[in-house]
KENUNU-154495 format. One record per residue (C-alpha): x, y, z. Coordinates in steps of 0.05 Angstrom, whole numbers, plus 5000, padded with zeros to 4 digits. Layout:
BEGIN
XYZ ...
***
This chain:
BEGIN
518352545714 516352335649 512351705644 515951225613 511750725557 512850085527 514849925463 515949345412 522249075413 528449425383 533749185331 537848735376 544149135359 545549395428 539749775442 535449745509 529249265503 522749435529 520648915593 513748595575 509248325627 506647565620 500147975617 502448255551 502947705521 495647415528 489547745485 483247845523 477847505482 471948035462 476748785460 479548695393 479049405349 477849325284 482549385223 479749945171 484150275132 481750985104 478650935039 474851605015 471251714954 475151874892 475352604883 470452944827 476553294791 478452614765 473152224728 470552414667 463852164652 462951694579 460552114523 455351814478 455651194431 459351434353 454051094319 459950734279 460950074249 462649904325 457550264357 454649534388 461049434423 462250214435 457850674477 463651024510 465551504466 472951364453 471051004390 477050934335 471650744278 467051304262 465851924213 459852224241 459752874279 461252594342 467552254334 469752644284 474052024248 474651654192 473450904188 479050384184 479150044115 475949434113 478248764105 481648664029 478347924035 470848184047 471048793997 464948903964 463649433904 459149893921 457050173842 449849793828 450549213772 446849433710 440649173685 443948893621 447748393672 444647713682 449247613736 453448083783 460048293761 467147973784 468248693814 461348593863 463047883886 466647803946 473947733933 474746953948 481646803985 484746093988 482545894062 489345944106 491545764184 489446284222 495546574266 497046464337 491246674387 497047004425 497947584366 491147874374 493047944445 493548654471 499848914495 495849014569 492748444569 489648374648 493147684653 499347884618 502447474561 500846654539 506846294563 508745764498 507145074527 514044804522 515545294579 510544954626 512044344607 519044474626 517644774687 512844194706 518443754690 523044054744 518344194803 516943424787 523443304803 524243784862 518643434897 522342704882 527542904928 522542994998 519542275033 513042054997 513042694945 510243134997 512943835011 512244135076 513144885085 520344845103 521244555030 516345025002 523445484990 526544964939 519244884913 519345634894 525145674869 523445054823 517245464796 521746074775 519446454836 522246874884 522946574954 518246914994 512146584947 514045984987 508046175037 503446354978 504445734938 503245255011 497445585020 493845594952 494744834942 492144725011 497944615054 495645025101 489844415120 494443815115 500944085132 503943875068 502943854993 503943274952 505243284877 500143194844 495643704880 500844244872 502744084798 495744144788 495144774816 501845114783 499644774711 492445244721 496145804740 501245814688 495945794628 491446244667 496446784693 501747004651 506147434688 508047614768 502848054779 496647614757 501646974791 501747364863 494147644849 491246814845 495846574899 493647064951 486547174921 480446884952 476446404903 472946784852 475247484867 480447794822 482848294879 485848224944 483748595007 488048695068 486048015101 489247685039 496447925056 497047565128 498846845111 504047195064 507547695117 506947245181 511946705131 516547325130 515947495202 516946735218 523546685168 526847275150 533947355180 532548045189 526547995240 529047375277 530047795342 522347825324 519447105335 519347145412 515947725423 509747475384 505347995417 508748465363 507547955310 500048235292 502849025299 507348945254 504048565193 498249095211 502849645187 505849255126 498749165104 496949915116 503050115077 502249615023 495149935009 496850665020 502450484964 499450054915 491750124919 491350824880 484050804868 482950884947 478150274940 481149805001 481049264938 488349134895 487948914825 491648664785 493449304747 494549654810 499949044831 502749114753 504449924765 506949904832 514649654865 511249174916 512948534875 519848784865 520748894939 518548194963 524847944913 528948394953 526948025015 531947374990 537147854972 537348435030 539248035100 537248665138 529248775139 530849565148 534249755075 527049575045 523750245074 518450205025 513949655058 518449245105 522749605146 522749435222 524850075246 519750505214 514450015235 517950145302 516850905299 509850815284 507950405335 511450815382 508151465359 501451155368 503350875434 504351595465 498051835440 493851155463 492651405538 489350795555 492650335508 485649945467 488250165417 483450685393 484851445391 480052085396 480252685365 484252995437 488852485430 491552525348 490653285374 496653165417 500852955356 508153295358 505953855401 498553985378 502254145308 495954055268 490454525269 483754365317 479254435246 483953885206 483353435260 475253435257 475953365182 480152745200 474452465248 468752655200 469952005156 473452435098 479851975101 478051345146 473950765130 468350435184 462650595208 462850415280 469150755295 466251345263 460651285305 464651235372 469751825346 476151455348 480851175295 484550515296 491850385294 490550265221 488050985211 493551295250 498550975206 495351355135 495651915180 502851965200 505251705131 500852295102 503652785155 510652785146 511952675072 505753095033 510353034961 507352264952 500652274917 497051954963 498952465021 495952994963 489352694956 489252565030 489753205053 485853544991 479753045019 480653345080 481254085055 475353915002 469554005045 463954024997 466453524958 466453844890 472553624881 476454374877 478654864937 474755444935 477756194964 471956085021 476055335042 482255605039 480056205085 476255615132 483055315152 487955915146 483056325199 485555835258 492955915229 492056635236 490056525310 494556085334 500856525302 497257205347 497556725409 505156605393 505957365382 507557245311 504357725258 501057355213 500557445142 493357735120 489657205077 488857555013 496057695013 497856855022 493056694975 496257054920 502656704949 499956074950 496656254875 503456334843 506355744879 500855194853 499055624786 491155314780 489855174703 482755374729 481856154761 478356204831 479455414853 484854944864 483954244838 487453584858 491153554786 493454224811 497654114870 500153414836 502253814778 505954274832 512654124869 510454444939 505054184952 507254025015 508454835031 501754994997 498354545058 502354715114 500755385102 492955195125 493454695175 500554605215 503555155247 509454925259 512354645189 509455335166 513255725208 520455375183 518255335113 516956185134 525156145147 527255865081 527356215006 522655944967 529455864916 532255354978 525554934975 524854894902 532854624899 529954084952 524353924906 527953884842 534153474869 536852844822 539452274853 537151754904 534452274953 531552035019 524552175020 521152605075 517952095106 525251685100 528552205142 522352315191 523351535212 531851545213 531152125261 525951985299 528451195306 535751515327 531251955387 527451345414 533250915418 537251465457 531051565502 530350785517 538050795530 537951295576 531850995617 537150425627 539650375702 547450545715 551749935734 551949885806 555349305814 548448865839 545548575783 537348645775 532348205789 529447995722 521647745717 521047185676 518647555614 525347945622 529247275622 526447125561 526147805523 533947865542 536447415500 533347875445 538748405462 544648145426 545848185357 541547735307 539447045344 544346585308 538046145270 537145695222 534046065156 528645565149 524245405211 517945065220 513345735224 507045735264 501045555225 500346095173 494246595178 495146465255 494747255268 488347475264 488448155231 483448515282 485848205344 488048875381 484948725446 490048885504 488849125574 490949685610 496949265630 498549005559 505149175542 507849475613 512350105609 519649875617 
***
């Protein structure tokens, strides 16, 4: 009989709920596993190293070689004209002149106002554009009179929604803005403190991106790492109509903001550095999605960052593989992933530190919930370009930043295996790398580069191919014509990793539904845990949109610790 496991609670729409322990719902003190998302070095194909200084007018300010001011060899430009009110003649005055000519004097200019600081702006500035300071004013003006309407001019955070509104911002900023003018001490905010703070940020920051980047931001740093984002998500967890079935089963609380965070990184934080600037926040759709949150009721439409039921998918994936549930995994165990799917080498590449970040679990040869979630996201959709550069890491194993023929022929060996052992001819390696040849097209003979398989539509094919057996084997059963059509579709197409959650979700439900016991006509005893999870069952908790939250930052981001009866099978 198949073991059954325990899972975090379901949408309340019917479905079964898991039965938690009162064990699960207390954290041993001294077993938590640590939080480290992957973050591998930046692959060689992709920097370019600063050619020498032009030697130009700018060359004190230059030094970088993309100078716009110089005619010398290097640059190969002309110079800008200079200014028509400091041109100087450059013929020498003649001897027979006692004094220089009109036409060697500077040309004098009738001293004028110098234009608005705000026109020698950039268009990317870092901060974005000035705001004019009637604007603030105005804005002032009305958060003013928002905070006249609470006792005493103090805002607690159940007011910190009108408050947010007041500063032009969307809702869910509401835990942001308590925190960052120190809320989060004294349990409210009065005035003057937050006016103050709002009035600094307004002249400082000049759009959302730099706005969201000082809120969350600790002081002086002008990124945010992952421990930045949990004051922020527990708010949504404590207030969002979608995740209401949510706030009893706290236990789940930490899990889930976990793999927000993770998602939020492997998203948004291209340069792989584990630090988000403000550029980073500028390019991506995360600020866009967290206005969603006031406008979608149900958490699961926002499958970008927020949605429940993929959250619920992951955890569950990395619950079967957990044997004994600390929330760590070994090699053996990721091994076991959907049938031992992915090749024995890939899943030592994945252990040798190419793709995770942290020492110590390096050292002990295990991965962290964290990890596993870059890994499944990376798995099952390899079109996003952070699933590329995950893999190629992996794939790259002298780190030279291209895939040599001898790489290739590393990972494709064990393929070749493991199809003989399935009696399944397998396709001799000089014939599927000319295959795999036509289907990236390398600007570069003899090695693949990561520009390469971004450039290329099937990229996803081209690493199947070398490391799981099984998604190479249906990709075997389709026309190449068939996967380019699903490439190249228009339209709001579901991604791959989209579909891998909506299917997978639909499987787990219909497994925890049919681990439910037939009516018999006596009804169960229920534990006390099970009194309380049951109410969680029915449709969204009928709740008030605004409740008084636990403190924010409550959840302590590496606080994993559980038992071996954390979290009982139901």
């Amino acid at each position: 009989m198949r073991a059954a496991r325990a899972r975090p609670p379901e949408r309340p729409a019917g479905h079964a709920w898991s039965a938690l322990s009162p064990a699960a719902r207390t954290v041993p003190p001294g077993a938590a596993a640590p939080l480290s998302p992957p973050s591998p070095h930046s692959p060689a194909s992709e920097s370019a190293a600063p050619g020498p200084a032009c030697g130009g007018p700018c060359a004190p300010t230059c030094g970088s070689g993309s100078c716009r001011c110089a005619r010398t060899p290097i640059c190969g430009r002309s110079w800008p004209p200079w200014p028509a009110a400091a041109t100087l003649c450059c013929r020498p005055a003649s001897r027979r002149d006692s004094k220089p000519s009109s036409r060697c004097r500077p040309r004098r200019s009738s001293p004028c106002r110098p234009p608005p600081a705000r026109t020698f702006l950039p268009s990317t500035s870092p901060r974005g554009r000035p705001t004019d300071t009637l604007h603030v004013d105005a804005v002032i003006s009305k958060i003013e009179h928002t905070f006249a309407q609470f006792p005493h001019e103090r805002a607690t955070m159940d007011d910190m929604g009108r408050v947010a509104k007041a500063c032009g911002c969307p809702l869910y900023w509401k835990g942001p803005l308590f925190c960052s003018a120190g809320g989060e001490r004294t349990g409210s905010v009065s005035v003057h403190k937050f006016v103050a703070m709002w009035r600094k940020i307004l002249h400082n920051c000049h759009d959302d991106a730099a706005k969201f980047l000082h809120l969350l931001m600790n002081p002086g740093c002008n990124y945010l790492v992952q421990e930045d984002f949990v004051p922020f998500l527990q708010d949504v967890v404590n207030t969002h109509p979608g995740l209401a079935f949510l706030k009893e089963a706290s236990e789940f609380h930490s899990r889930y903001i976990t793999t927000v965070i993770q998602r939020i990184f492997y998203t948004v934080n291209r340069s792989w550095s584990g630090r988000i600037t403000c550029a980073e926040l500028r390019r991506s759709t995360f600020l866009q999605n967290v206005a969603l949150l006031e406008e979608e009721a149900d958490i699961n439409q926002l499958t970008e960052y927020f949605s429940y039921e993929h959250f619920y998918v992951i955890y569950c994936k990395f619950w079967e593989l957990d044997t004994d549930h600390d929330l760590l995994i070994d090699s053996q165990d990721l091994a076991r992933h959907n049938d031992h799917a992915v090749s024995t080498k890939m899943i030592e590449r994945i252990f040798s530190g190419a793709v995770t970040r942290g020492r110590k679990v390096q050292k002990e040869g295990k991965i962290s919930y964290a990890d596993f979630v870059w890994f499944l996201l990376s798995e099952e959709d390899k079109r996003t370009p952070t699933s590329i550069e995950y893999w190629f890491r992996c794939m790259d194993l002298d780190g030279d930043g291209a895939l040599s023929m001898f790489e290739l022929e590393y990972f494709y060996e064990e393929q070749c295996r493991r199809l003989d052992s399935m009696a399944i001819e397998a396709l001799p390696f000089e014939d599927c790398l000319c295959q795999m040849l036509d289907l990236v097209k390398p600007q570069n003979d003899g090695k693949i580069t990561l520009r390469d398989l971004k450039r290329c539509k099937l990229a996803n094919v081209f690493f199947d191919t070398f490391f799981n057996i099984e998604k190479y084997l249906d990709h075997e059963q389709k026309e190449q014509v068939s996967l380019l059509r699903d490439s190249e579709s228009e339209g709001p197409e579901l991604s791959d990793w989209e579909k891998y959650a909506a299917e997978e979700y639909d499987i787990l439900v219909a497994e925890e539904a049919a681990a439910e016991p037939w009516e018999d006509g006596y009804e169960a005893e229920l534990s006390p845990v099970e009194q309380k999870l049951s109410s969680l069952r029915s449709p969204l908790a009928q709740r008030p949109f605004f409740e008084a939250p636990s403190a924010l930052g409550a959840v302590d981001l590496y606080e994993y610790a559980c038992e071996d009866d954390d979290l009982p099978p139901s």
